[in-house]
C-alpha positions as CSV (number, residue, x, y, z in Angstrom):
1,X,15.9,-17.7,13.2
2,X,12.3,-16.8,14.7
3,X,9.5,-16.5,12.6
4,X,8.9,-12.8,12.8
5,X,12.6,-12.9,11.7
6,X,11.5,-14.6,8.6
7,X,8.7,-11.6,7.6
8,X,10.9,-8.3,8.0
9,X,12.8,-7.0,4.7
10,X,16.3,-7.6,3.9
11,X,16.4,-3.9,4.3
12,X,14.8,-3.1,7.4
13,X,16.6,-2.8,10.6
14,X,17.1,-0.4,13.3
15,X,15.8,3.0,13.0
16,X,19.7,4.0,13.9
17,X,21.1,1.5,11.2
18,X,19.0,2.7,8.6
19,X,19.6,6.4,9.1
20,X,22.7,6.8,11.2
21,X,23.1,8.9,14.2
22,X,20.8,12.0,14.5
23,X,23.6,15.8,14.6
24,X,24.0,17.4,17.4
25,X,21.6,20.0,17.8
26,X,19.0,19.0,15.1
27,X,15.5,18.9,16.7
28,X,14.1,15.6,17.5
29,X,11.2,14.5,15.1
30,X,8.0,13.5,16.5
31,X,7.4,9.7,16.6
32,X,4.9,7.6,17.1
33,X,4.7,3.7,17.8
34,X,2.4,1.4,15.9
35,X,2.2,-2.0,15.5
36,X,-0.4,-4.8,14.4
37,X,-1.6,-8.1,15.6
38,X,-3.7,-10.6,13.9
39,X,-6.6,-11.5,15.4
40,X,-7.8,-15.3,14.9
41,X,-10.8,-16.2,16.9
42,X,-10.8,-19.7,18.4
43,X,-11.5,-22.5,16.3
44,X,-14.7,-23.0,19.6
45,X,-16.7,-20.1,21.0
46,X,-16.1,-19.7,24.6
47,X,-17.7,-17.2,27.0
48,X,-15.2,-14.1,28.5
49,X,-15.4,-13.3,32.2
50,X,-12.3,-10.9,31.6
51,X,-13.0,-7.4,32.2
52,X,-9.6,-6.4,31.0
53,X,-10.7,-4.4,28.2
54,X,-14.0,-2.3,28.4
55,X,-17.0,-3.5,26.4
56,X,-18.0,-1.5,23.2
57,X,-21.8,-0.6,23.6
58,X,-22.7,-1.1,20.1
59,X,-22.1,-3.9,17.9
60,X,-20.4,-3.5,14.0
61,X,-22.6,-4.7,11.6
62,X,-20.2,-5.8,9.3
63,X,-18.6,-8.2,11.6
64,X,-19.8,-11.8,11.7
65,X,-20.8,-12.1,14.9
66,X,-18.5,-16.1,15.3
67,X,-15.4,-13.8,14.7
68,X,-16.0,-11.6,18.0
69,X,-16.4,-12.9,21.3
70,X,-20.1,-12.7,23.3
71,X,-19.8,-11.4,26.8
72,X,-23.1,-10.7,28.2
73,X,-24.8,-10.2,26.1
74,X,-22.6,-7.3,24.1
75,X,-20.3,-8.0,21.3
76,X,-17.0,-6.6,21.6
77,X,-13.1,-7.8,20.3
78,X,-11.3,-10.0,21.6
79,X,-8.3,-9.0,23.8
80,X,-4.8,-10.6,22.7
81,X,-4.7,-12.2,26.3
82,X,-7.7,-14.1,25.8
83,X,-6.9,-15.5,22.0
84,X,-3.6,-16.2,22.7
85,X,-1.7,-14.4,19.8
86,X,1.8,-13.0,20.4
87,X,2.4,-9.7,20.0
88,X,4.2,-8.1,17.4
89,X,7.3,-6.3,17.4
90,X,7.2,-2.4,17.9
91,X,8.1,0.4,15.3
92,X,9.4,3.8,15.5
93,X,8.3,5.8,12.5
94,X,8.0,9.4,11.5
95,X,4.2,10.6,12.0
96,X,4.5,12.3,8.9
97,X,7.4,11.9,7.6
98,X,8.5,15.4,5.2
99,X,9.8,12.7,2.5
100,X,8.7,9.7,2.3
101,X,12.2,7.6,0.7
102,X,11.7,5.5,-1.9
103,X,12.2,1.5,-1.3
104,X,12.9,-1.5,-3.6
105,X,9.7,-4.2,-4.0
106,X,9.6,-6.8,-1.2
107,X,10.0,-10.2,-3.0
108,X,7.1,-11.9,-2.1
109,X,7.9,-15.6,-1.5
110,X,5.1,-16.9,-0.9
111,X,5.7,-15.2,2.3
112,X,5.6,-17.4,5.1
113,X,1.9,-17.5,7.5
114,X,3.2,-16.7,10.8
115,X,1.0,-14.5,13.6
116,X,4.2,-12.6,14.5
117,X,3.6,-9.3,12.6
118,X,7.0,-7.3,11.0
119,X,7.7,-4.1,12.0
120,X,5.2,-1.5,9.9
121,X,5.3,2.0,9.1
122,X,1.7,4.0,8.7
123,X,0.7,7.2,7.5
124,X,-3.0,7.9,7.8
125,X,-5.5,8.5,4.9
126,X,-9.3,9.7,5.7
127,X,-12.0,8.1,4.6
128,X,-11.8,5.9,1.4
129,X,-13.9,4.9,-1.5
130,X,-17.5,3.9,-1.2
131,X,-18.7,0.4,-1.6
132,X,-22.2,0.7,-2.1
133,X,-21.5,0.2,-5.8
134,X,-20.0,-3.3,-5.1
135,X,-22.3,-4.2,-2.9
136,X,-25.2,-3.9,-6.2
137,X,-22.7,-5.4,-8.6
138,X,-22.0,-8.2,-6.3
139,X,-26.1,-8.6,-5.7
140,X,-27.1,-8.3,-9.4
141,X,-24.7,-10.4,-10.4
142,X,-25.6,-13.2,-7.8
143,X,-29.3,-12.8,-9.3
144,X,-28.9,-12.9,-12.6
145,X,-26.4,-16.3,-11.8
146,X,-29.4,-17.5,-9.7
147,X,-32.0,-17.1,-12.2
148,X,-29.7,-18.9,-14.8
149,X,-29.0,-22.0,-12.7
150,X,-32.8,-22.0,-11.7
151,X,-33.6,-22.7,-15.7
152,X,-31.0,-24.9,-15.5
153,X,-31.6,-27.3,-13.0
154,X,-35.3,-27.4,-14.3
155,X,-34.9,-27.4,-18.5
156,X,-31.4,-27.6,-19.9
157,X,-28.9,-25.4,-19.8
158,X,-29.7,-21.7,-21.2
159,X,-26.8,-20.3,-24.0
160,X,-23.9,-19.2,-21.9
161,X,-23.5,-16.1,-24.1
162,X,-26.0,-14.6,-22.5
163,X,-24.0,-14.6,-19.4
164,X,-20.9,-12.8,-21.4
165,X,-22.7,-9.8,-20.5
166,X,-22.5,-10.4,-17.0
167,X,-18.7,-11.9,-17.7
168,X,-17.6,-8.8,-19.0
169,X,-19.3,-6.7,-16.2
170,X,-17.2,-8.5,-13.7
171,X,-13.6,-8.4,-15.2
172,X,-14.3,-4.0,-15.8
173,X,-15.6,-4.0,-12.3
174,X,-12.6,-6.1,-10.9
175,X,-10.2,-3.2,-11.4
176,X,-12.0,-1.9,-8.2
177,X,-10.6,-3.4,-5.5
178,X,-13.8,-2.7,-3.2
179,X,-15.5,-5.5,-5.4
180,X,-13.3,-8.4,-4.1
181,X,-13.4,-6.8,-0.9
182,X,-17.0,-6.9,-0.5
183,X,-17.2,-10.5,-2.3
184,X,-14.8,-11.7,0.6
185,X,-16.1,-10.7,3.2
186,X,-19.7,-10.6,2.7
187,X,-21.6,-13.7,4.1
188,X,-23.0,-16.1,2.5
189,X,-27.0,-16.5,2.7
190,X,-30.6,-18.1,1.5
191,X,-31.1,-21.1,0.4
192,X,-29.1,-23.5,-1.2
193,X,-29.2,-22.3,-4.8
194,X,-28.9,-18.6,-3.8
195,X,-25.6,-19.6,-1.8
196,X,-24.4,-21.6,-5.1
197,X,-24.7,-18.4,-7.0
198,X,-23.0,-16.4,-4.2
199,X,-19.8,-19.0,-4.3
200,X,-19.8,-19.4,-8.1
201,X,-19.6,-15.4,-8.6
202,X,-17.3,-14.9,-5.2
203,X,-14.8,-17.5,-7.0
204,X,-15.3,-15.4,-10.4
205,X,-14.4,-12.0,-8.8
206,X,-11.1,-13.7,-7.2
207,X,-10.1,-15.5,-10.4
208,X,-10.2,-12.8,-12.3
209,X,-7.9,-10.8,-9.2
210,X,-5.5,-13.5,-9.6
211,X,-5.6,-13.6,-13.5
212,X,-4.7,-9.9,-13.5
213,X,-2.4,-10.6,-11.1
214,X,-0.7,-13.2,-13.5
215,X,-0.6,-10.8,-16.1
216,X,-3.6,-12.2,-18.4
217,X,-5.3,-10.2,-21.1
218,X,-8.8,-8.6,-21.6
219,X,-9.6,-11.7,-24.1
220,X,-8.2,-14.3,-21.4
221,X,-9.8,-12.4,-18.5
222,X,-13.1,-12.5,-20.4
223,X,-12.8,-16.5,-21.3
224,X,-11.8,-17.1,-17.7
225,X,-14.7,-15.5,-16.3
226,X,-17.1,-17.4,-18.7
227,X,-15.8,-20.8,-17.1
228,X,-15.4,-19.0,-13.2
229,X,-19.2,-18.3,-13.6
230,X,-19.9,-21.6,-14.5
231,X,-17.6,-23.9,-13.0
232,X,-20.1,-25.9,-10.5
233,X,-22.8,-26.0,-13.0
234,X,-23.0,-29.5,-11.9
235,X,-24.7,-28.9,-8.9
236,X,-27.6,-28.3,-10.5
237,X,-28.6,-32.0,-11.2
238,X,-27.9,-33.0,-7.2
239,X,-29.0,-32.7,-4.2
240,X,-28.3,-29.0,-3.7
241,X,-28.3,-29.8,0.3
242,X,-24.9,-31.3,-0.5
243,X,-23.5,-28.6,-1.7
244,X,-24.4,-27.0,2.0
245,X,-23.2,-30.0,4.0
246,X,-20.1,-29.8,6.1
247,X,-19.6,-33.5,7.2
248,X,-21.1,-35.4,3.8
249,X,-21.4,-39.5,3.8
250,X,-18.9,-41.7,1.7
251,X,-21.7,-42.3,-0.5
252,X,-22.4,-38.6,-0.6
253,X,-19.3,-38.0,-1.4
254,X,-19.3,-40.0,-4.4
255,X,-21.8,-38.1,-5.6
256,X,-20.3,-34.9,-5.1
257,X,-17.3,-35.4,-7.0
258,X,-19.7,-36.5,-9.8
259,X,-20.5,-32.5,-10.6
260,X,-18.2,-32.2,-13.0
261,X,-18.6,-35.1,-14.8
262,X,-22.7,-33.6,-15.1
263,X,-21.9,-30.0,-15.2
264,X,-19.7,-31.6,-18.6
265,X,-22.4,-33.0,-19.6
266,X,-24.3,-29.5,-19.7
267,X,-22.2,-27.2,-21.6
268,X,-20.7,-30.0,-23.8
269,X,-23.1,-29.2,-26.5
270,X,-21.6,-25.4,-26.5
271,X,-18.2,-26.6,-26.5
272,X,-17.4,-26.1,-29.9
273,X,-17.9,-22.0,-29.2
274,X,-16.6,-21.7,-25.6
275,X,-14.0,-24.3,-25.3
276,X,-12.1,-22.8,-22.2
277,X,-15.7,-23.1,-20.7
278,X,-15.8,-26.7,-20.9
279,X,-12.2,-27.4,-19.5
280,X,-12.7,-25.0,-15.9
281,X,-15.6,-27.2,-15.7
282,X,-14.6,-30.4,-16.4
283,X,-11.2,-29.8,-15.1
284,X,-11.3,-27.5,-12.2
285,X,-11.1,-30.0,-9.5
286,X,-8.2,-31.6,-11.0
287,X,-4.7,-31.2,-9.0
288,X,-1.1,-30.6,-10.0
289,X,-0.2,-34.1,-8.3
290,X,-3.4,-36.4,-9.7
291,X,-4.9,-36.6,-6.4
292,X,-8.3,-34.4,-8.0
293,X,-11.2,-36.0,-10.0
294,X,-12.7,-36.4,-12.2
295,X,-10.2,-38.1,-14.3
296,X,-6.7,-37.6,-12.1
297,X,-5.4,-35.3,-14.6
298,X,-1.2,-33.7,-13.4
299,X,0.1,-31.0,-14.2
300,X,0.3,-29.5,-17.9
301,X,-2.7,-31.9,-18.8
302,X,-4.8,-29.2,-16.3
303,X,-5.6,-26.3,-18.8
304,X,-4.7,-23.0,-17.1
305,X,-7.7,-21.9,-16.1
306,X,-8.8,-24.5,-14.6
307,X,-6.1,-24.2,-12.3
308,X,-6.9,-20.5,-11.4
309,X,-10.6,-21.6,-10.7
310,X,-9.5,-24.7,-9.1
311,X,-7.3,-22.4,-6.1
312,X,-10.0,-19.7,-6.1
313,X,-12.8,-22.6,-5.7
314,X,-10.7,-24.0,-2.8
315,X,-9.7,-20.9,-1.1
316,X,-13.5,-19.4,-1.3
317,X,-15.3,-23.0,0.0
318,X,-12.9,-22.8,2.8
319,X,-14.3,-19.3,4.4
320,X,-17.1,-19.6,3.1
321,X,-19.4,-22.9,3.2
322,X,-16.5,-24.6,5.9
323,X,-16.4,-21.5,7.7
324,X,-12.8,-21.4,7.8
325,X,-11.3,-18.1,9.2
326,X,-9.1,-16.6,6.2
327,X,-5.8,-16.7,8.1
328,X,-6.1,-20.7,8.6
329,X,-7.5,-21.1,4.9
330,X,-4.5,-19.6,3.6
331,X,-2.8,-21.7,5.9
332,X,-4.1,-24.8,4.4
333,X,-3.5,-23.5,1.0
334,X,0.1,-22.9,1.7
335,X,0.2,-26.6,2.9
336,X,-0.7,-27.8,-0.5
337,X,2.3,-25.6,-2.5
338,X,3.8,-27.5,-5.3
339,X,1.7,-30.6,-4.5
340,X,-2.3,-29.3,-5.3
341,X,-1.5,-26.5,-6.9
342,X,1.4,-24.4,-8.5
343,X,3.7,-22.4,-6.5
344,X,3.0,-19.4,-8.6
345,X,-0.7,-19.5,-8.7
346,X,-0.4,-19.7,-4.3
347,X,2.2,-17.0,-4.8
348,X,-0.5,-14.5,-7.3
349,X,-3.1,-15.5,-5.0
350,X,-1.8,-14.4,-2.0
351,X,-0.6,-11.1,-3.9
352,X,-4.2,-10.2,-4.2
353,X,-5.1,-11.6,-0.9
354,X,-2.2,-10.3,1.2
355,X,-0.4,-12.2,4.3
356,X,-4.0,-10.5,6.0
357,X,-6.5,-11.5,4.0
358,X,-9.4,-9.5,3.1
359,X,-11.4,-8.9,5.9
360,X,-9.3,-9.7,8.2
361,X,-9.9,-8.3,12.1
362,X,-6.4,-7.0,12.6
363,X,-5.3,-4.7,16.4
364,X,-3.3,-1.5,16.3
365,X,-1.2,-1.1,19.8
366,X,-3.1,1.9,20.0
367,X,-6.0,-0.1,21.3
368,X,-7.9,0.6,17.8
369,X,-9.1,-2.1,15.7
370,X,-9.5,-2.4,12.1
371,X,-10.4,-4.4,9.3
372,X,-8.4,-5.0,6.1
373,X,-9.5,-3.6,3.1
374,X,-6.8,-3.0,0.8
375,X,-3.6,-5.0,-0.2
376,X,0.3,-3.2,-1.3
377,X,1.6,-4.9,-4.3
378,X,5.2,-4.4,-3.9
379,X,4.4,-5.0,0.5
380,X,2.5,-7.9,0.7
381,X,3.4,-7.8,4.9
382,X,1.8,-4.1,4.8
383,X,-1.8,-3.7,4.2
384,X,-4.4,-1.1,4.3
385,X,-6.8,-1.3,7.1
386,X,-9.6,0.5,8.1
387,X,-10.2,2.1,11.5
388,X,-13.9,0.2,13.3
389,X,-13.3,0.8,17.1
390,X,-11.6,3.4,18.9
391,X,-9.3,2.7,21.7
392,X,-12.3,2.0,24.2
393,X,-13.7,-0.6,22.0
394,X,-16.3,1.9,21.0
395,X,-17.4,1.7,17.3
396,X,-16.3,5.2,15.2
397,X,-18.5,7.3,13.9
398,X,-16.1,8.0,10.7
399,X,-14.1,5.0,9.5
400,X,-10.8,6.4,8.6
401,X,-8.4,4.3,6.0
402,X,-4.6,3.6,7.4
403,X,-1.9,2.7,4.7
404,X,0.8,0.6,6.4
405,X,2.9,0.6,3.0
């Protein structure tokens, strides 16, 4: 069975199969072929001497710049021909279909990673909410954080109630989706303690994503975020270059997986009236199979949320300080099913996430490319995307949303 194989629904098949032959004499309904194609950027920069595709003359600001390709001295996407992805399977669909029939869930299982793309059916939306209001919840928030850990790396540690506030913020704001998507895909910058505060609320905003997602309450959601905002505290008595380092010495690395340990030692005093806090701290880096530290804790001796912050933690240092592309992070985090980390927490988190992660640069076959903004619950496989270059690689003037569910 091929991989592509693997990603299509029980239920989907043939245009023919699904609907049977069309009568004799019935008009024909307009069609139109779509499909998508992921679009992973080389794990090296390279320069492109292909003029295949024409170059776009202006540059979209919200793309890093390492994820496109620089070809003198314009930025422009990558053709499939020159990153090597296959290309996905075509789709006849309706263009807009007079009833649109009503389909059981996909089970999700985790679904498999795979750059073959299943077949998808659109139906085009315009425009889509603003995110100017995440992007200032986002920023506040990493402030506040900031200003918090400053007092706390010079005195000791500040009350954490007065980050409940904040805590409380987040989980309400959560509800958005545009707040994950701009905590995703917005890069990380400054110095090392503004980029601290940048991870430790990014990993909030996903961990409480993924605790909806697992069905927790307002009083869980709440606790959780507490310890999410909080949960590398220990940073804050080393070297905060570490934290920034890609390729860390054995002896730094003994130090680094000291931060818990020290962060521990910070909120222990407080432990009494935030309990959950102390355990994501302490425990957050411990793994299902007692490969984490600081103690090698397994399984049901790792309090639940401590897991949830332990996947987020990983999943958001991966794209984020190791610069990992989010297709291959969720790669890696696939890999470590049932051995790091629960199959169910992989499978909430990728619910959120979708097989295209936030963010993702994805290719339409009709030469447009979008980003992914927007993930279907019950069809992981089908995201929303939104439009950023027209078929001649020229940036839009409108962005336009399209819903592949």
């Amino acid at each position: 069975m091929r991989s592509r194989d693997l990603l299509r629904h029980p239920d989907e098949g043939t245009s023919e199969s699904r609907e049977g032959k069309r009568p004799r004499g019935e008009p024909r309904e307009r069609r139109v072929t779509v499909h998508i194609e992921i679009s992973v950027p080389p794990e090296v920069p390279f320069e492109v001497t292909s003029r295949r595709e024409p170059e776009g003359r202006k540059a979209w600001r919200g793309i890093r710049t390492k994820d496109l390709i620089r070809a003198r001295g314009k930025t422009r996407v990558p053709s499939v021909e020159e990153i090597g992805v296959s290309k996905a399977e075509e789709a006849e669909v309706p263009e807009r279909p007079s009833e649109v029939p009503q389909e059981e869930p996909e089970e999700v299982g985790p679904p498999p990673v795979t750059e073959e793309l299943p077949s998808i059916t659109t139906e085009l939306e315009q425009g889509g909410p603003d995110e100017a209001s995440a992007e200032r919840t986002l920023k506040e928030a990493v402030e506040y954080l900031r200003n918090f850990l400053r007092r706390a790396s010079s005195d000791r540690l500040p009350d954490p109630k007065v980050l409940v506030p904040l805590a409380e913020n987040l989980v309400r704001a959560s509800r958005n989706r545009n707040l994950l998507l701009v905590s995703m895909t917005q890069k990380s910058e400054g110095d090392p303690l503004e980029r601290l505060a940048k991870h430790m609320v990014d990993v909030t905003v996903l961990a409480i994503s993924t605790s909806m997602e697992l069905g927790y309450d307002q009083g869980s959601l709440l606790s959780l975020a507490l310890g999410a905002l909080l949960h590398d505290v220990g940073w804050t008595k080393l070297p905060l270059e570490l934290f920034v380092k890609k390729e860390p010495s054995e002896e730094e690395l003994d130090a680094i997986r000291r931060h818990p340990l020290l962060g521990y030692e910070l909120v222990a005093s407080f432990e009494e009236r935030f309990p959950q806090l102390a355990k994501v701290v302490l425990q957050e880096h411990e793994r299902e199979d007692g490969s984490g530290y600081p103690h090698g804790l397994r399984g049901e001796d790792i309090h639940d949320f401590a897991k949830v912050v332990g996947i987020c933690d990983t999943y958001d240092t991966l794209i984020h300080i190791d610069g990992l592309h989010p297709y291959r992070a969720m790669q890696r985090l696939l890999s470590m099913r049932d051995k790091q980390f629960p199959s169910k927490l992989i499978k909430a988190l990728l619910q959120v996430l979708s097989v295209f992660p936030l963010g993702s640069l994805v290719r339409l076959n009709t030469g447009e490319v979008a980003r992914v903004v927007d993930v279907s619950r019950t069809h992981p496989t089908r995201p929303v995307v939104e439009i950023l270059f027209d078929q001649q690689g020229e940036e839009v003037s409108q962005r336009r949303r399209v819903d592949l569910a």
